[in-house]
Structure formats: structure tokens, C-alpha cells
N, C-alpha and C positions, 0 to 999 in steps of 0.2 A: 651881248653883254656890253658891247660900245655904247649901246645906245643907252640903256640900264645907266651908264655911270654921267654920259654926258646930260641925262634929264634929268639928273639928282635935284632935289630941290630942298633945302635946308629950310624952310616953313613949315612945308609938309613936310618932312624928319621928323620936326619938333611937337606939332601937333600930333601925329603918331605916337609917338614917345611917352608924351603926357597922359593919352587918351589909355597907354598900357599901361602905365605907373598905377593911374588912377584904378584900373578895373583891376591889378595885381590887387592894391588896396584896402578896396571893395571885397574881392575875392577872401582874401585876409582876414579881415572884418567880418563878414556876415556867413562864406561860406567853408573858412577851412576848418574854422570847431565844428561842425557839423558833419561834415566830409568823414574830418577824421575822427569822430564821436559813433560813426556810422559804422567806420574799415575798422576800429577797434571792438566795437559790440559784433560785427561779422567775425572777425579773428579767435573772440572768445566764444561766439558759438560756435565755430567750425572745431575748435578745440574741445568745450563740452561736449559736442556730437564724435568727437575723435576721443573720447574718453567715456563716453557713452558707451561704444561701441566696440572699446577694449575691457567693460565691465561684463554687456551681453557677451561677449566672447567667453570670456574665463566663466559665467554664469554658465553658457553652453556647454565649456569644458566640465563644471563641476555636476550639472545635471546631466551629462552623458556617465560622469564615473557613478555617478547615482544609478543612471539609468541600470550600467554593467553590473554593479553592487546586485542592485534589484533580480536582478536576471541569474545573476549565481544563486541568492541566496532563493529565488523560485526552484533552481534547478535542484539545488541541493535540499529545498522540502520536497520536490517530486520524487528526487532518488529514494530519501525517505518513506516517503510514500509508496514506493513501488516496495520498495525491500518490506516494508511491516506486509503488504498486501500479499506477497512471497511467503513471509515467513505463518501468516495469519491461515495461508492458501495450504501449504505442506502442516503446519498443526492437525488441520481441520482432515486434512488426506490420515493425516497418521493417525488421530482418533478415532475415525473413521475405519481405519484397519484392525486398530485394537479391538473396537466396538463388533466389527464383524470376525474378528478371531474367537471375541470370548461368546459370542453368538452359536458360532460352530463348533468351540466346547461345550456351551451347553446343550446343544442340538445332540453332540454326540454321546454326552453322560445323558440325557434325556433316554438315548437310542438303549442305550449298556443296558441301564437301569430297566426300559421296560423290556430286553430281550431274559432280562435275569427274572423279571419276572413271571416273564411267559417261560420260561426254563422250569423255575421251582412251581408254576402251574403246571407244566407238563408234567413234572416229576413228583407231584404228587397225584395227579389223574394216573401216572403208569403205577407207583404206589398201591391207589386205591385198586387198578386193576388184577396187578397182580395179590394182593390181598385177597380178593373178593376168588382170584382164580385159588390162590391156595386154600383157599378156607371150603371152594369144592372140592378140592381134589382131598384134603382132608376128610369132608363128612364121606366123599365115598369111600377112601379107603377105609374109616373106619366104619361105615354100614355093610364094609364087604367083611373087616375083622370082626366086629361084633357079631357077626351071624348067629358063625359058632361058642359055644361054651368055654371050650377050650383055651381058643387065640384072644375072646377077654380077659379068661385069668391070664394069661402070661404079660398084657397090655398090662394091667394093672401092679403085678409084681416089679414090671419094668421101670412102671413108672414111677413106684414105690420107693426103687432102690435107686433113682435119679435124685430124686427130693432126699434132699440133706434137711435134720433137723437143726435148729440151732441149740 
């Protein structure tokens, strides 16, 4: 540093000195509108891009609440959907059971009806049978009463005095 002070040279200072004023100057002049024309267009776009970027954000937040919106209101046409499918599912069961209850009443008046028929068939084939049997046992007895002379007349008196006239 001794040596630094004792080779000072006050020409060289001056020429130094000038040659920084001048290039400050210059500087000045030609490059600090530029410079700072440059640091303020960087400043506003780091700021539009920092305002950009809190606009994406809340756009993210409002299409995530969309999103959730969306998402309930699917969930809640599914619930919908499942309960009508439920409710359309046990209709369809219970019609189904009426359909086959009144199936089985009519199967069963079906049954009635033709056991009643076959009933009043039988009951008139026994009818006719017994008909058919009394009406021989009839002619016999009376081809065994009418033999005689006798046991007609009194068949006829009998039957005389059965018969009311009016």
C-alpha cells in the first residue's frame, strides 16, 4: 500500500477521472433509458405473469367447485336412479304376485266349477240309474200283482182313493 500511495500520479488520476465521467455520460445518454425501459417492461411482465397466475389459481379453485357441484349432482341423479329402478323393480315383483294370485283363483274357481259339474253329472247318471232301477223293480212288482184278478182290483181302488178330485 506504500508503494500504491508513493506512485500516485495526478495526470493519470485526471485522465482516469475524465475517461469515467465521460463513459458515466455516455452511459446516461444512450444506455439507461433503455436499461431501465427493459427492468420496467421485465417488472410488469413478471407482474402480469404474477397475476396471471393468481387468476389460473382461483379459475382452478372455481372449476374444482364445479367440478364437486358436478359430482354431487351425478351422484344424486344415480341415487335417483337407483331408487326409481327399486321402486319400478318391487312394482313389477308385486304385480307380478297379484297377477299370479288372481291366476290361482281362477285356476281354483276353474277347479269348483268343473268338480260341480262333474257332481251334478254324476248326480244325474245316479238319477237316471236309480230311475231306470225303480221303474223295474216297479214293472215287476206289478206283473207279479197284476197276475191275479184280485190284487188288481184292490191296486186300482187304492189308487182311486189316493187321487183327490178337485
Amino acid at each position: 500500500m506504500d508503494k500504491l500511495i508513493h506512485d500516485f500520479s495526478f495526470g493519470l488520476f485526471f485522465w482516469q477521472a475524465f475517461i469515467l465521467v465521460i463513459l458515466l455520460v455516455l452511459l446516461a445518454k444512450f444506455a439507461w433509458k433503455p436499461i431501465m425501459t427493459s427492468i420496467t417492461e421485465r417488472e410488469e411482465g413478471i407482474k402480469n405473469a404474477l397475476d396471471s397466475a393468481e387468476n389460473a389459481r382461483k379459475e382452478m379453485q372455481n372449476l374444482q367447485a364445479d367440478n364437486q357441484r358436478i359430482l354431487q349432482e351425478a351422484r344424486a341423479e344415480r341415487d335417483a336412479m337407483l331408487k326409481d329402478a327399486r321402486e319400478m323393480k318391487e312394482k313389477i315383483v308385486a304385480d307380478a304376485k297379484n297377477e299370479a294370485q288372481e291366476q290361482g283363483q281362477k285356476m281354483i274357481e276353474q277347479a269348483k266349477a268343473a268338480i260341480e259339474s262333474e257332481k251334478n253329472a254324476a248326480m244325474a247318471e245316479l238319477k237316471l240309474q236309480v230311475s231306470t232301477l225303480s221303474l223295474s223293480i216297479a214293472e215287476k212288482v206289478l206283473k207279479d200283482e197284476l197276475s191275479n184278478k184280485e190284487s188288481q182290483t184292490k191296486l186300482v181302488e187304492k189308487m182311486l182313493g189316493d187321487v183327490k178330485l178337485n
